[in-house]
Structure formats: structure tokens, C-alpha cells
C-alpha positions as CSV (number, residue, x, y, z in Angstrom):
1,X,68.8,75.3,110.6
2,X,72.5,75.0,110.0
3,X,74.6,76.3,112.8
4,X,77.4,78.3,111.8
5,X,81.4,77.7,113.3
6,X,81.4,80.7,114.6
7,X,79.6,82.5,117.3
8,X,78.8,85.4,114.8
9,X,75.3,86.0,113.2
10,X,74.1,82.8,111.0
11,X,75.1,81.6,107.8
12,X,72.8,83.7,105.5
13,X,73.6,87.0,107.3
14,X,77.4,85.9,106.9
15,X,76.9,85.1,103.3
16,X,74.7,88.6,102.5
17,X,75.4,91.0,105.5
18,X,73.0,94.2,105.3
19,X,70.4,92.2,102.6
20,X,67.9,89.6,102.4
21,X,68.4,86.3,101.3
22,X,66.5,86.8,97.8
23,X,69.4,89.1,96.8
24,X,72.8,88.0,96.0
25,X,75.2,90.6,93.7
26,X,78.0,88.9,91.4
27,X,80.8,91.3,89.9
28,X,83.5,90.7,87.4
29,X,86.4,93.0,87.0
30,X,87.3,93.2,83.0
31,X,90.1,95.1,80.3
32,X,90.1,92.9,77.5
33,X,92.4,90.1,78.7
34,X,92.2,86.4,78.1
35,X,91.9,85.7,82.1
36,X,89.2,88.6,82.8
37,X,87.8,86.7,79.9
38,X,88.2,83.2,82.4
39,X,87.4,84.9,85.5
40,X,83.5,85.5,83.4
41,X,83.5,81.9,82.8
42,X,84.1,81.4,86.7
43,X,81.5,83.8,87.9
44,X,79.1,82.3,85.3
45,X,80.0,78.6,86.8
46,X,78.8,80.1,89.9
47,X,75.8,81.3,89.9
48,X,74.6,78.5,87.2
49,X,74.5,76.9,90.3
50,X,71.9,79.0,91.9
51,X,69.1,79.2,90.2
52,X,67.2,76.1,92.0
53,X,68.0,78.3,95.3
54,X,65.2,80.8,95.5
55,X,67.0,83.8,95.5
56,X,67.5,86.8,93.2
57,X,70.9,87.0,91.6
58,X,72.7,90.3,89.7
59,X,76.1,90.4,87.8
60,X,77.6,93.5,87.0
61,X,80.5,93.6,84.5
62,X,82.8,96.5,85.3
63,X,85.6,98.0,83.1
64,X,87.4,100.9,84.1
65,X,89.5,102.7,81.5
66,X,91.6,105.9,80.8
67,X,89.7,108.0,77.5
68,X,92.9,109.2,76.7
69,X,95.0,106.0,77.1
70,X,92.2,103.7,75.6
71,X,92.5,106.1,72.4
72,X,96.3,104.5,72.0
73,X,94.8,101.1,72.5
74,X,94.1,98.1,69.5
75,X,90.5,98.1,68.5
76,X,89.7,95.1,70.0
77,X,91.3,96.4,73.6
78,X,89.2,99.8,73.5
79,X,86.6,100.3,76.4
80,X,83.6,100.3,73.6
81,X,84.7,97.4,71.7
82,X,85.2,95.3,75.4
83,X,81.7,96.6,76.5
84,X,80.1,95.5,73.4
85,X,81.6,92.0,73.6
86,X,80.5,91.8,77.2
87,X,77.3,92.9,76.4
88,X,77.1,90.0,74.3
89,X,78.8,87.3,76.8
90,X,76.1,88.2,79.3
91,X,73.0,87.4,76.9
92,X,74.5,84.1,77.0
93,X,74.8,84.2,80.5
94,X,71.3,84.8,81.3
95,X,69.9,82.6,78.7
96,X,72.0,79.3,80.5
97,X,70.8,80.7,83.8
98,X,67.5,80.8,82.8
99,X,67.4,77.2,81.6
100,X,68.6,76.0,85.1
101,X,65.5,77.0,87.0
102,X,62.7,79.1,87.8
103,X,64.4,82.4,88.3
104,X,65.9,85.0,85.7
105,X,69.2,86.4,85.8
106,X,69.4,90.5,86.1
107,X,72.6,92.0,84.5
108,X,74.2,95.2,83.7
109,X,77.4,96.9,83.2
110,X,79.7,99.9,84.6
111,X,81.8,101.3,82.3
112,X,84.1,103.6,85.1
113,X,86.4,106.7,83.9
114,X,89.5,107.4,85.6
115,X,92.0,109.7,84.9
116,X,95.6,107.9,85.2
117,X,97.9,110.0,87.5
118,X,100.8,109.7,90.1
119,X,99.4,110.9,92.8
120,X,97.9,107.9,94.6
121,X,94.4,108.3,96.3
122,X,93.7,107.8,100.2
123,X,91.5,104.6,99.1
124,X,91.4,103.8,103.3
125,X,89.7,106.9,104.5
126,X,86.5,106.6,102.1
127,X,83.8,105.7,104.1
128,X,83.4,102.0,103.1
129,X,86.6,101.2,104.0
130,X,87.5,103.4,107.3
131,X,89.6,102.4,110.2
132,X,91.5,103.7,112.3
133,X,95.6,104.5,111.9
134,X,94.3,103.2,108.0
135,X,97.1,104.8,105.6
136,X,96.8,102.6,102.7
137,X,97.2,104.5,99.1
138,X,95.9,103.2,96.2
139,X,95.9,104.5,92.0
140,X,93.0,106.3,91.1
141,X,91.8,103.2,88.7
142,X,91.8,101.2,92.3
143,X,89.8,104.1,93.8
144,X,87.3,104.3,91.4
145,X,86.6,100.3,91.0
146,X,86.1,100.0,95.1
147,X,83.5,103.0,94.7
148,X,81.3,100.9,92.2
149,X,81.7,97.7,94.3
150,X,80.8,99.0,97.7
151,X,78.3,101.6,96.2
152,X,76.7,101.6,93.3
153,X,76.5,97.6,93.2
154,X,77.6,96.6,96.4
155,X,78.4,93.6,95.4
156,X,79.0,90.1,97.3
157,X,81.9,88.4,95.2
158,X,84.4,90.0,93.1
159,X,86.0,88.1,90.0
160,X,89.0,89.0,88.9
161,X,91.8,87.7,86.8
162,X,95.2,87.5,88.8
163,X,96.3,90.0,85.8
164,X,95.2,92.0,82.9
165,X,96.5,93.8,80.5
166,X,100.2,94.8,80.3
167,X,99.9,95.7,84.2
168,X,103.0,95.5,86.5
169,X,103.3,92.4,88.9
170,X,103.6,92.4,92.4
171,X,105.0,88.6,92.9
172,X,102.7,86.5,90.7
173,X,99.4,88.8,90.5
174,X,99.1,92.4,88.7
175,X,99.0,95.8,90.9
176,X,95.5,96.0,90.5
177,X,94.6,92.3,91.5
178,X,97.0,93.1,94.5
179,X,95.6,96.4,95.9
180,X,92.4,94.6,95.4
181,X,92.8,91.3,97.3
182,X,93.8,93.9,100.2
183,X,91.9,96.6,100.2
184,X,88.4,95.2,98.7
185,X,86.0,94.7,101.6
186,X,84.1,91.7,99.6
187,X,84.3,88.3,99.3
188,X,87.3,88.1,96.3
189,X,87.7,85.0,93.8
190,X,91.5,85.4,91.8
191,X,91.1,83.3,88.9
192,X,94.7,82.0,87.6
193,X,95.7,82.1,83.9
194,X,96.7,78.6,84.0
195,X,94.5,76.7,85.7
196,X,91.0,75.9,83.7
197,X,87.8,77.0,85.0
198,X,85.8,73.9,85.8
199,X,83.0,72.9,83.2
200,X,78.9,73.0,83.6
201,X,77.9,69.1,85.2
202,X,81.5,68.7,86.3
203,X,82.4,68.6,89.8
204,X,84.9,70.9,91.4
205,X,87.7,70.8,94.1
206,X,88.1,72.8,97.0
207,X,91.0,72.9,99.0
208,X,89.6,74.7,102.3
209,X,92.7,75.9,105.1
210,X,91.3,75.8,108.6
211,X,93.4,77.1,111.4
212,X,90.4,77.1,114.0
213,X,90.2,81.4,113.4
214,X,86.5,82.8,113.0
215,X,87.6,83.9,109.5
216,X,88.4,80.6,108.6
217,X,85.4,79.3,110.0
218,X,83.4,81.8,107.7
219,X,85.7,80.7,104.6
220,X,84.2,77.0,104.9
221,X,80.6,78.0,105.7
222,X,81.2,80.2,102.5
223,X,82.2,77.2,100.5
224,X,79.1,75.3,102.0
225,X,77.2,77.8,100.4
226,X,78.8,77.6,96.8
227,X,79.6,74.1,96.4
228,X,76.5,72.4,94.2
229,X,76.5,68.6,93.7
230,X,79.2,66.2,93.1
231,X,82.1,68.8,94.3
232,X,84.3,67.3,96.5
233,X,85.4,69.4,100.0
234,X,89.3,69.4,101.4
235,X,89.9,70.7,104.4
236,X,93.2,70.8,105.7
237,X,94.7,72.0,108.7
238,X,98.7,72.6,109.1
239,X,100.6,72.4,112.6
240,X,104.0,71.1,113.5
241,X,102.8,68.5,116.0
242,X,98.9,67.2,116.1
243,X,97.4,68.6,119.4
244,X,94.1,68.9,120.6
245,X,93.8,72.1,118.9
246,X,93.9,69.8,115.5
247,X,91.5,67.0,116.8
248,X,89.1,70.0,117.6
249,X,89.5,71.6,114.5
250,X,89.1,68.5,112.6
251,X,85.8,67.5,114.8
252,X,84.6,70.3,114.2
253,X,85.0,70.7,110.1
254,X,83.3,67.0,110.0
255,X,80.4,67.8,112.2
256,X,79.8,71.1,110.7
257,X,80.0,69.9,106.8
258,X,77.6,66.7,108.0
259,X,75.3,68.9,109.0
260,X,75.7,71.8,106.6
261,X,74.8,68.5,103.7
262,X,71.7,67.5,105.7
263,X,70.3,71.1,105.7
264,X,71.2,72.0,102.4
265,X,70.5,68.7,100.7
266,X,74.0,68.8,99.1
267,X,75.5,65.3,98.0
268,X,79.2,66.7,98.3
269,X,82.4,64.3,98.6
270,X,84.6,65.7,101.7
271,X,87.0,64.7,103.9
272,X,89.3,66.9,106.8
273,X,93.0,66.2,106.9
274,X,95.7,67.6,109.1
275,X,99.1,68.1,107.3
276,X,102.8,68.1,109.7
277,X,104.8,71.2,109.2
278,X,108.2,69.7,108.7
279,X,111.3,71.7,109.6
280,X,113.4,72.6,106.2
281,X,110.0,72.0,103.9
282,X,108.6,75.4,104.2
283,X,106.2,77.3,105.4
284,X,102.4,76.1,106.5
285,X,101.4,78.6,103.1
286,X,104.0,76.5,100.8
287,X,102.6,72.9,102.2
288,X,99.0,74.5,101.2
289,X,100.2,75.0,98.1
290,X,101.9,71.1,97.2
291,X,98.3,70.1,98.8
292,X,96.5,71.6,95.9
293,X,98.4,70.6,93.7
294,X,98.2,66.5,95.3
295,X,93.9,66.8,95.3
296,X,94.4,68.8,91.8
297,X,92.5,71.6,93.9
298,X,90.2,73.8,91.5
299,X,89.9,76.5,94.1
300,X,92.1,77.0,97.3
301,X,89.9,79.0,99.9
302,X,90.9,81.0,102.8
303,X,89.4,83.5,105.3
304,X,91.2,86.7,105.7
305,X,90.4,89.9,107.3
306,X,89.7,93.5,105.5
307,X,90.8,96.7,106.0
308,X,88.1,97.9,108.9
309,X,89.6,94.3,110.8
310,X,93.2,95.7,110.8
311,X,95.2,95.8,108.2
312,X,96.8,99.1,107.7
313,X,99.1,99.3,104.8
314,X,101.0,96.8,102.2
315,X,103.3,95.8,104.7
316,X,100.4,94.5,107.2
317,X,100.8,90.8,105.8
318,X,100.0,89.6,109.2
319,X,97.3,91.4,109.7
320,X,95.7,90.5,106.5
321,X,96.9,86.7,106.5
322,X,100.7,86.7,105.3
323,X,99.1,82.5,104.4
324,X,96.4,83.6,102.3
325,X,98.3,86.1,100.4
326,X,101.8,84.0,99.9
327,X,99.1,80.9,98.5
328,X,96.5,83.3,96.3
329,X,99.8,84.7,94.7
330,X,101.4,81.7,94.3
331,X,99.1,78.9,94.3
332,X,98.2,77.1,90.7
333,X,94.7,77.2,91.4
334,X,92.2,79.6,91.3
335,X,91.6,81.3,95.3
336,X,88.7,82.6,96.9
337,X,89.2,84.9,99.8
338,X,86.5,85.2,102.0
339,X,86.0,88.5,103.5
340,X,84.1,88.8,107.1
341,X,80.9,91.1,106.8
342,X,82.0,94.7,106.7
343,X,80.5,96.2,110.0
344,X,78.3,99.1,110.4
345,X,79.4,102.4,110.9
346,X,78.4,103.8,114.3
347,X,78.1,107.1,115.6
């Protein structure tokens, strides 16, 4: 039994809060777009990994589109013509996942109608994503995709591209892919137009931020659990001066990914770093981001905290994780936000 960093529930109920460990629900966010198209390949990387685990895996491809807008569209960016090709893409899919293992791959898709307006929907009253002083606002194509995910699939990780189609950019992501990162309470990878997608049989990099924070703590155990043979582990810690705070942080990382190997029979490459915070070279998030780009990171992970943990509106960078947000819009690589389990509602 692996014991987790935290003092929270163990590793599987972190990884699939509310389910048993036989069921694990991939989704992938799609319009059309060359990096929708790469965030597929990544969510097919995935879970080509888990077939040898035991458990039962779903992916869900989900397009949501305007009927009048998607009338205006090229043929080849029209919701039937996307669904059709996806339809296709997840054949292949199924047939490489079945060649992995023992298990078979269940799929399906959600084609989701929305009708494009200015009035901006109360996305942080629904019920799956309820706190309170919550004010956040989101555009009804926002609305309607965090339905499906938290309802209708309820899914465990979200791919998306860090754009799509045409959409407006907030800093180096689209608006969608922004509300998203935010407001989704789910486990989120943001895969990056320019980085490639690691191939089948090669090994991939993750850069891992620890600051000693539970959600941090659950970003590494989540990392434990995705990482397949020969990919090689990062861990990296930021401070000003190296304290015992850093020398416990660092202990702490080695012991738990020794372990974490043993139980899980992993052959993974790691090592934990600590990185000084030199005055007049940036910010902790900006020496992240040079760190990714020195290991040639594939993926930089981070914990951060939903909606129901305290974030309120856009302007709540701190209590979402001002870190995670400045690297998964500016970072290179691809990012995986890890989510803490959503909690239950009580009465």
C-alpha cells in the first residue's frame, strides 16, 4: 500500500473520488482544430498506458457547437463532418488499446447545442460547482460543456487544446481553455500547439512543482499514477534561500516516489531539485518555466484548487494558483492541472 503525501483519503480515492477503481473516464474537448486534434493524440498516449492496470477505461469526445453558426462554417469545420471524423479517430483508438492488454476500451461521443448569446451564464451556482460568495460568469458554450463533464460523463481528466478555432485569447490560451482551466472541477491536461505530443514506447518528461501544499502533494501522487515505464520524474521546488522547509519537501518527494515505484512496479527515472529565486530573474512561475524548458519537460504539472476550494471570480489568481496559471499559459509544454476531489454536498 502506497501512502499518499497528504493526510487526505489514499491514492485511489484521490485519483477517482466517488467511484471504484475499475472505472476511470477520459474526455477530450474538440471544434475542428489542429491542437484538439493533438490534445486526442495526448489522451490516447494516456490511457494506452492503462490497459495492463485492471481497470475499466471510457473516453468521451465532446464538441459543442452553435446550429446557426456551424451553418456559416467550411465543410470540414461543421459539427457533422467533426463528429464523423472523430468517430473514426476513436476506432483507432480502441483497436491500439485493445492490443496493449486484456481489457477493451468503451467510447462515445457528445455532440452539445448551445445557443451563442451575450448574456453570460451563472456557471458558479450550478450545483457541481457551488460555493459560497461564488460569482463567476461564464458563455453559455462554457455552461453547457461543464454540464456534460460533471454530469452526463463525469469525467476524471479533461483534454483540451490551449486554443481552437478562431477563439479570442486571454494571454497565451483561448477564452474557452481559460474559463475552463478555472472553473472545471476535474483534473485538466492543456496541450500546447507547439510542443509535440510524446510517441507510443517513448518516454516522457514531467516537470512536477512542489511547494509542500496538499494540492501539490496530490499533483505528484497524480503523476505517480500516469507515468508508465521509462518516463523520467522532475520535481522541483522554488524558494529564495534553502530552509528546512526545502530539505523537507525534498525528503519527502524522494521517499514518496521510492516507494510509490516499489508498489506500483514502475521503472521511472526521477530526481528532486530545489531551484534559488534570484532577485531581478523573475518570479518562482517564470524560473518553472526556463526549468522545462532546461529537462525539455513534455508536461509541467501543478496542483491547484477549484471553485468549491475558493476561487471566486477571474481575478482570484491567488486563490486558484496565480503559479499554475502564469506557467499553463505560458509554459512551452503541455500542463496538467490537478484538481483536489470535488467534495460532497452536505445538507
Amino acid at each position: 500500500h502506497v501512502l499518499p503525501l497528504t493526510s487526505s483519503p489514499d491514492l485511489q480515492e484521490l485519483i477517482m473520488p466517488g467511484r471504484s477503481e475499475s472505472d476511470l473516464r477520459w474526455c477530450v474537448l474538440v471544434d475542428g482544430s489542429s491542437v484538439s486534434g493533438k490534445a486526442f493524440d495526448s489522451l490516447c498516449y494516456f490511457i494506452n498506458g492503462q490497459n495492463t492496470e485492471g481497470r475499466t477505461n471510457e473516453v468521451a469526445v465532446i464538441h459543442a457547437y452553435d446550429k446557426m453558426m456551424d451553418l456559416e462554417k467550411p465543410i470540414h469545420l461543421q459539427s457533422p463532418r467533426i463528429l464523423q471524423q472523430y468517430e473514426t479517430n476513436l476506432i483507432r483508438a480502441r483497436r491500439n488499446y485493445d492490443l496493449k492488454g486484456p481489457g477493451r476500451l468503451k467510447s462515445q461521443t457528445f455532440p452539445l447545442e448551445y445557443k451563442t448569446s451575450e448574456e453570460l451564464v451563472k456557471v458558479a451556482s450550478l450545483e457541481y460547482a457551488e460555493s459560497v460568495g461564488t460569482s463567476e460568469h461564464a458563455p453559455a458554450v462554457v455552461a453547457v460543456i461543464l454540464d456534460c463533464i460533471a454530469k452526463s460523463f463525469q469525467a476524471d481528466y479533461v483534454f483540451m487544446g490551449s486554443f481552437g478555432v478562431g477563439g479570442k485569447r486571454v494571454g497565451e490560451m483561448g477564452s474557452v481553455t481559460d474559463y475552463m482551466l478555472r472553473l472545471c472541477n476535474h483534473t485538466m491536461v492543456v496541450v500546447k500547439h507547439w510542443r509535440p505530443v510524446p510517441k507510443q514506447g517513448e518516454g516522457a518528461t514531467f516537470l512536477v512543482c512542489l511547494d509542500g501544499s496538499p494540492a501539490a502533494n496530490e499533483g505528484l501522487e497524480k503523476v505517480i499514477f500516469l507515468a508508465r515505464d521509462g518516463d523520467k520524474l522532475v520535481c522541483v521546488t522554488v524558494s529564495r534561500h534553502k530552509g528546512p522547509n526545502d530539505v523537507a519537501i525534498i525528503e519527502k518527494a524522494q521517499q514518496f516516489i521510492q516507494t510509490s515505484a516499489m508498489a506500483t512496479k514502475k521503472k521511472l527515472s526521477s530526481q528532486v531539485i530545489w531551484l534559488q529565486q534570484v532577485d531581478g530573474e523573475g518570479t518562482a512561475a517564470e524560473h518553472l518555466i526556463r526549468a522545462s524548458e532546461r529537462f525539455e519537460a513534455d508536461f509541467l504539472v501543478f496542483g491547484s484548487i477549484n471553485t468549491a476550494h475558493g476561487a471566486k471570480n477571474r481575478e482570484s489568481l491567488i486563490d486558484l494558483g496565480s503559479t499554475a496559471l502564469y506557467c499553463s499559459r505560458n509554459s512551452k509544454c503541455h500542463a496538467i492541472i490537478v484538481k483536489p476531489p470535488f467534495p460532497q454536498q452536505t445538507s
